[in-house]
C-alpha positions in Angstrom: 8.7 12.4 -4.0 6.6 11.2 -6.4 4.8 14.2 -7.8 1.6 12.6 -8.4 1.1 11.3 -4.8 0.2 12.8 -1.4 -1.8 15.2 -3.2 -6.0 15.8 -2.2 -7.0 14.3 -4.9 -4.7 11.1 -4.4 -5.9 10.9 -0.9 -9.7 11.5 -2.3 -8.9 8.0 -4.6 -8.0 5.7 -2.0 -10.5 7.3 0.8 -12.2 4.3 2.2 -10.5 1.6 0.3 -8.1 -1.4 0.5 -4.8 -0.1 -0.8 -1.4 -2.4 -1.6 0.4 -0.7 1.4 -1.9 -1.9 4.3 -3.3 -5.3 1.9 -1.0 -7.3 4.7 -4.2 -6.2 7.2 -6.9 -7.6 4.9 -5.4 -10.7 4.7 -3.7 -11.1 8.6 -5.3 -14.1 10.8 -6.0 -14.5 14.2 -5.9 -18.2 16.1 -7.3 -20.9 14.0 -7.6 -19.1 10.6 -10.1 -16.6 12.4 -10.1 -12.8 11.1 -7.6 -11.1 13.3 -8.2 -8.0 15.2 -5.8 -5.6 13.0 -8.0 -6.8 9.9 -11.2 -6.1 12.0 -9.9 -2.8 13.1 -8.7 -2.0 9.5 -12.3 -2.5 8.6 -13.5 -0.3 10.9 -11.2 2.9 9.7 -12.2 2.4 6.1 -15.7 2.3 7.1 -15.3 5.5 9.3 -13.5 7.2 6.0 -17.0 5.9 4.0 -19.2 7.2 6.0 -17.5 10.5 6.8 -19.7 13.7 6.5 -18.4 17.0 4.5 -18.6 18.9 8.2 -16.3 15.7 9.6 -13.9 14.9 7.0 -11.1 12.4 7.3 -8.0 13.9 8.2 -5.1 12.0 5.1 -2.2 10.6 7.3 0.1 12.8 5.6 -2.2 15.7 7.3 -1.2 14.9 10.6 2.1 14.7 12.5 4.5 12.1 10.6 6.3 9.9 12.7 9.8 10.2 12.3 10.0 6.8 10.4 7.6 7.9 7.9 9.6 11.3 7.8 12.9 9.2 7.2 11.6 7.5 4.5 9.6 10.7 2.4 12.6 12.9 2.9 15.3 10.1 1.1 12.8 8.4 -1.4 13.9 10.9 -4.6 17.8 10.0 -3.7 16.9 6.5 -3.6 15.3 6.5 -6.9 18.2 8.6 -8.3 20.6 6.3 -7.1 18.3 3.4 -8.3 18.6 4.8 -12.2 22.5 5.6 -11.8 22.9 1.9 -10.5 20.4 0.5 -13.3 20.0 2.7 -16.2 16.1 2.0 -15.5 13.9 5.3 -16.3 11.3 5.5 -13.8 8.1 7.3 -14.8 5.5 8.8 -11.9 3.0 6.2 -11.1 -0.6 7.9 -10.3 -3.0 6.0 -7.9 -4.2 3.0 -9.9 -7.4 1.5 -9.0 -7.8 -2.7 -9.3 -9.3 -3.7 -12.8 -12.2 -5.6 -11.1 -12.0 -4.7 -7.1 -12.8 -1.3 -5.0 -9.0 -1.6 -4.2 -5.9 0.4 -5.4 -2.2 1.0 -5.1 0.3 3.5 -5.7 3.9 2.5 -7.0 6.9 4.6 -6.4 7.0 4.4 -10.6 6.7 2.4 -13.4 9.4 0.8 -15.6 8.7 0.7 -19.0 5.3 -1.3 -19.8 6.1 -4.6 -17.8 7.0 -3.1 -14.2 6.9 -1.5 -10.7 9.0 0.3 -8.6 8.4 0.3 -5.3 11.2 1.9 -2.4 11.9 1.4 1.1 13.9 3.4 3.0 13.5 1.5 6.4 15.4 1.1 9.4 18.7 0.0 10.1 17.5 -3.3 10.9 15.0 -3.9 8.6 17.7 -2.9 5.4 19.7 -5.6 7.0 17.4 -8.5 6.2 16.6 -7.0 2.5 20.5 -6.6 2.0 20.5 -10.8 2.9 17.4 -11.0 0.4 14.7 -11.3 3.1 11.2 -9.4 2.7 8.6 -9.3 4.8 4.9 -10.5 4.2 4.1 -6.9 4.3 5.8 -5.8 1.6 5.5 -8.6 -0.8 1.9 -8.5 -0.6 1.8 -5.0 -1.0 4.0 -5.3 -4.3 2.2 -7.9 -5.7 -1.1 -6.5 -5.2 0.9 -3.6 -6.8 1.0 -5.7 -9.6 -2.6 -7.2 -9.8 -3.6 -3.3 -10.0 -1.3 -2.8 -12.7 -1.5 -5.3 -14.5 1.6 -5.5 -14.6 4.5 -8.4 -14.5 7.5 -7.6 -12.3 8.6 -5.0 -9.7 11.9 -3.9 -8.5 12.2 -3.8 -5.2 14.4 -1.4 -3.5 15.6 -0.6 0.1 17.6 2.4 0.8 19.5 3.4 3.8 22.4 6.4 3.5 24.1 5.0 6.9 25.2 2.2 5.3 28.6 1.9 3.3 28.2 3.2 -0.3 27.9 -0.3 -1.7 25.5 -1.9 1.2 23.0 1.7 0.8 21.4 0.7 -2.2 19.6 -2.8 -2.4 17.7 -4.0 -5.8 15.8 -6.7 -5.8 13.3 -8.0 -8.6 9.7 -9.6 -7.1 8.1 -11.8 -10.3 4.3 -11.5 -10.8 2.5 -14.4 -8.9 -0.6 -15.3 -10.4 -1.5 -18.1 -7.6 -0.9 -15.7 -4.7 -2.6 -12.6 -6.6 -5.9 -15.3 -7.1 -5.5 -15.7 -3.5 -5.2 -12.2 -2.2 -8.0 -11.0 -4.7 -10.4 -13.6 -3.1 -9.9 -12.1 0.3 -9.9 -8.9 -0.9 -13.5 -9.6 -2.2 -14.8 -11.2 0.7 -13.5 -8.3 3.0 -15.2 -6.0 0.5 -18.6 -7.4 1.0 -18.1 -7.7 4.8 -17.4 -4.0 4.5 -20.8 -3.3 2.3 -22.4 -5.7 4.7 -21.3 -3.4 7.7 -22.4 -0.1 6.1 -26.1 -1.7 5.3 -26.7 -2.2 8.6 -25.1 1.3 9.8 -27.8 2.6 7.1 -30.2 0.9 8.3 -29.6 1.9 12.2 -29.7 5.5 11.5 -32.9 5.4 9.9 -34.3 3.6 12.5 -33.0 6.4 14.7 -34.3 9.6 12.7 -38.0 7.1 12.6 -37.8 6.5 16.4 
């Protein structure tokens, strides 16, 4: 695991903020082009996390239970990227939480690759290693690497999906994700707009609980 993640002060940085693993939520929509209801209820936990008092604090995800997906994943990650530098020669270096040059927004790589690139790893399920082994990858994750990317500043990742049940030459899939400058314009946009529907939100929370300690 990457040694400069899952700590309190990692989950203190991206407390109440768009990060590049759930950026798929800003930018889901409903019927018609409408805001859908995971990006609406997405909305609502960051704000939550916001407006969290000291004597209520937001419990991190990696505070509670795990479900065993999640535990799959964290417990094979290091063997993935070990596997990944045997395979490649790559060195991967620990990637801290790296906030968007211009946006309240922020990802976390798995590591960095020299000055140009990401590394981001998957260990998924059976059936989800399947389609990356035929060179399929969903929305979720390419958003979340190239927003990866935006953060960074940065111009390619490696993507990889890992999964030990598979033959020895099927357990270890590599695939490189170019920088896309159109789609990153596209997701920053909506990332901006969400943001300000987000301040908008917490103005008027303000201004209901003063109305409420007035009253």
């Amino acid at each position: 695991m990457n040694e400069l993640q899952h700590t309190a002060a990692w989950h203190q940085q991206r407390l109440g903020i768009p990060t590049a693993s759930s950026i798929w939520k800003v930018l889901q929509r409903g019927r018609g082009g409408a805001p859908s209801l995971t990006r609406a209820r997405y909305m609502a936990e960051l704000i939550a996390a916001r407006r969290a008092t000291d004597e209520e604090p937001i419990v991190p995800v990696f505070d509670r239970p795990m479900p065993f997906e999640v535990q799959w994943g964290l417990f094979h990650e290091d063997e993935a990227r070990s596997r990944y530098t045997l395979k490649t020669g790559n060195a991967v270096e620990p990637a801290p939480f790296i906030r968007h040059p211009r946006l309240d927004s922020g990802a976390s790589p798995d590591g960095l690759l020299g000055t140009d690139g990401v590394l981001e790893i998957k260990c998924p399920t059976q059936a989800t290693h399947l389609r990356h082994l035929e060179g399929v990858i969903a929305d979720e994750y390419r958003f979340q690497v190239q927003w990866q990317l935006a953060c960074s500043q940065r111009q390619f990742a490696e993507f990889v999906s890992f999964d030990p049940r598979w033959r020895r030459d099927e357990m270890l899939h590599v695939q490189r994700i170019e920088r896309d400058n159109e789609l990153i314009s596209t997701m920053e946009q909506a990332v901006a707009e969400f943001l300000d529907e987000l301040e908008e939100h917490c103005i008027r929370l303000d201004r209901l609980a003063e109305q409420r300690r007035a009253a």
